[in-house]
Phi, psi and omega in degrees: 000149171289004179269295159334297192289310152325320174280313183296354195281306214278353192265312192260024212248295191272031159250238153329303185236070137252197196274141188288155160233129165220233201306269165339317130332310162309316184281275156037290193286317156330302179287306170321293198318298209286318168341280206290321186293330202271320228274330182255030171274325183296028167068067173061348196060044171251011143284160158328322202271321168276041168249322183253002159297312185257000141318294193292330171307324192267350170274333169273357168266304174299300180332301198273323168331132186291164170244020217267353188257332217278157182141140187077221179305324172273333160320292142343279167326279148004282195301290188332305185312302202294284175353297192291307174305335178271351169284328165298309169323320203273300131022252215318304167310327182314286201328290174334320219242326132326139177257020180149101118004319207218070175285107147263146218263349176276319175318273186333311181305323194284335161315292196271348136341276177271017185027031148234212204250080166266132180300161160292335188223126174323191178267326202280329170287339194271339174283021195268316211294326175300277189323304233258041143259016178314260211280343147320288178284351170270340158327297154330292171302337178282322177316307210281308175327291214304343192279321206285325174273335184283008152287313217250123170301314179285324153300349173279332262219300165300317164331285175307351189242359167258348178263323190284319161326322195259346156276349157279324183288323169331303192305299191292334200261339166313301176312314180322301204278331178301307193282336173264005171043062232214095187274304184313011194223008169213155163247183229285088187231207196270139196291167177088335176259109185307093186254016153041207185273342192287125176300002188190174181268334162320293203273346131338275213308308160296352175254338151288340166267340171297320191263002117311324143323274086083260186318281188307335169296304223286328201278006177282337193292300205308329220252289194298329144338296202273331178293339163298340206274325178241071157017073170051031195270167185263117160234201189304168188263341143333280191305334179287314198262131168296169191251128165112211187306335174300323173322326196259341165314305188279325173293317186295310179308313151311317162293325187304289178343285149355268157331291208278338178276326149343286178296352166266318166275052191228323177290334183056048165256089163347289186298307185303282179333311171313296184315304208286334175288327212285302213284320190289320145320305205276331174298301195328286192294335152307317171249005164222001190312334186277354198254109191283336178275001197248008140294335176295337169277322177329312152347283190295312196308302178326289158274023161270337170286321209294313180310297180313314172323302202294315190326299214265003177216064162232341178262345147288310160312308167271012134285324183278333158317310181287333179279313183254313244072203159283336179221161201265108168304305176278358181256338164286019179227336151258026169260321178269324139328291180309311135336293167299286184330329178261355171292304170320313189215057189292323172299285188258031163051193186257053155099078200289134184094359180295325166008289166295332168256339175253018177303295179337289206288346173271321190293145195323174160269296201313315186317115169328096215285349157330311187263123179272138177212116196267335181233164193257017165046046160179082171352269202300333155259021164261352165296271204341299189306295171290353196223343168101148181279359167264320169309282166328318176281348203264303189303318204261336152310313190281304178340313201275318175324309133012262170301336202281323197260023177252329174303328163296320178297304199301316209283289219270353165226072185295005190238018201244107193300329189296331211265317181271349155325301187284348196249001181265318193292292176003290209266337153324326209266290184313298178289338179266001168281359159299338193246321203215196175233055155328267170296011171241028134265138192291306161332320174283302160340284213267332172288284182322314205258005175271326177302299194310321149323329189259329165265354143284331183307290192277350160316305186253031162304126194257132163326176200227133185236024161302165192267333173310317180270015164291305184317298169301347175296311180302339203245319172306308211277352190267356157295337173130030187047035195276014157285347185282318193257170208253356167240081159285148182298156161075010173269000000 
């Protein structure tokens, strides 16, 4: 098959004959790995002061990276991705430069009050659209990384296996701290609740399903491997676990699974959780659907997530159901609130990071006079409300841009794990900042858009038809179809 054959290119690419690097690349790549590993210890990096530490880190890292695989269809990308940043960049000086967006009728009176000159917007609101280009552009560049590293099969690979490792020790040292009730080690959210490193139980939760997600492609890739290998017959639990050092890959990937499916619902995050059983049945019927015997591992899996979710959060879910009902009440109204404000500043918004300061002036009367709301708890309308509907519409092209060619990917390289990894996290990532504010922690962030890179980078890999990889393909397939599973010898 072209797909098959396609996928073997990328197997013999990371082996033996995989692409040379050399130093200043090597450091690059490096520098990257520890960035993603390091980047959700700082109670996620949503100060400032870690958006340019690893802002200056993620500029020396593009810097040193070869460019020399980059071409064409990813080259493209790449510019649109700069495109997309330099419109946030372009945005933000507009903003700047403006003399308030959101003019209250409380200025003037206190003007003429005090008989001077008060600006419309404080100083500190009118320099936020410059700062709150931080977490934009650092985004960009881990994207570009993630493209510019997604030939080599083996760093993708090392990638992957380094986030799902720091979300299990994340995960399990949160838990440490939930059962010994050890505040330095989680911060200050809804009791009871797992927050890992993270500022909220959301984004715990979605940054534990992502590297579930993760986890579970490689080891459904491994498993549909073996069942191509024996035609489509049920085989030994011999035959499942690979041999030699791949052994401890594959346990270790199990065990992570495990952990991680354990540790998510533990965040007691509704929404994540829903997504994540939902996109993890759907990798299932993705990578196994043609293997008529490979419903039998599906079933159980399915309904073992599922049975945890309800153990460990269903008698919580139906009290806050019964108590509020299905929907959050103060959060659809400030969904409405939020509406009116972009009907209001349908161009240049009120101003990006402004959020916290023009909110007050939108908000409802229905709203709980209780509640503080520094985020509009739903990513794409609060870029409108700050950022304006031509951004927001910019933002939300290259997003659709994405989907379509990580939807490309899987279909034409179905055997390749990384390309449905990044499209599960994606759409994980995506639906739940509709809801929450996910992808407006920089940590999480910085994690979402180098994967999502990396499975565009390979999405758009074009097989290679010299005749030296015909040759390797051919000596792969005769190995035992080992382009299908993410554990190769010498990986």
């Amino acid at each position: 098959m072209l797909e098959e054959t396609s996928d073997s290119d990328s197997a013999s690419r990371s082996g033996a004959d995989g692409p040379r690097h050399g130093i200043a690349d090597r450091a690059g790549f490096v520098l990257l790995l520890g960035t993603l590993a390091l980047c959700p210890l700082p109670d996620g990096s949503v100060e400032l002061v870690w958006t340019l530490v690893w802002g200056a880190l993620t500029c020396l890292c593009v810097l040193l990276l070869s460019y020399r695989s980059v071409s064409g269809a990813p080259a493209l990308v790449i510019a649109a991705c700069g495109s997309l940043a330099g419109g946030f960049i372009a945005v933000a000086l507009l903003q700047s430069q403006a003399s308030g967006f959101l003019p209250q009728s409380i200025w003037p009176q206190a003007s003429g009050l005090l008989g001077i000159d008060l600006p419309a917007l404080s100083t500190a609101v009118r320099d936020a659209p410059l700062l709150a280009t931080g977490g934009p552009l650092l985004a960009s560049l881990l994207f570009i990384a993630g493209v510019v590293v997604s030939d080599d099969a083996r760093r993708v690979e090392l990638i992957f296996r380094v986030l799902i490792v720091v979300a299990c020790l994340s995960g399990l040292l949160g838990l440490v701290a939930l059962i010994f009730d050890i505040d330095a080690l989680r911060p200050t959210d809804v009791p009871g609740a797992l927050t890992t490193f993270f500022l909220n139980k959301n984004t715990t939760s979605t940054y534990l399903g992502s590297a579930f997600l993760l986890c579970l492609v490689l080891i459904l890739h491994h498993l549909s491997a073996v069942l191509r290998k024996s035609g489509g017959t049920l085989p030994s639990i011999e035959a499942v676990i690979p041999s030699g050092t791949q052994r401890r890959v594959f346990i270790g990937l199990v065990a992570s699974a495990l952990v991680l499916g354990l540790l998510i619902p533990l965040a007691k995050s509704r929404s994540s959780l829903a997504i994540t059983v939902v996109l993890a049945a759907i990798g299932c019927l993705v990578v196994l659907w043609r293997q008529a015997r490979a419903w039998k591992f599906m079933v159980p899996l399915a309904l073992a997530i599922f049975a945890v979710g309800y153990v460990f959060v269903g008698q919580g879910l139906r009290a806050r159901v019964a108590q509020r009902g299905l929907d959050d009440e103060n959060r659809s109204e400030v969904y409405r609130s939020v509406i009116e404000g972009i009907a209001q500043h349908p161009i240049l918004g009120t101003g990006l990071g402004t959020f916290p300061s023009v909110f007050p002036a939108l908000r409802s009367d229905d709203i709980d006079i209780g509640g503080v709301w520094n985020m509009a708890h739903s990513t794409p309308l609060e870029l409108a409300l700050t950022g304006g509907l031509p951004l927001m519409a910019g933002v939300a092209a290259f997003f659709c841009l994405c989907f379509v060619l990580l939807v490309r990917g899987v279909i034409r390289r179905p055997h390749d794990p990384y390309i449905l990894g990044a499209l599960l996290v994606g759409v994980l990532g995506v639906l739940h900042s509709t809801v929450d504010f996910t992808l407006q922690i920089t940590g999480y962030l910085m994690i979402y858009a180098a994967v999502t890179g990396i499975g565009v980078g390979r999405a758009l890999r074009q097989p290679s038809s010299g005749l030296f990889d015909k040759v390797r393909r051919r000596r792969s397939a005769e190995a035992g179809d080992s382009e299908g599973s993410p554990f190769r010898s010498g990986g």
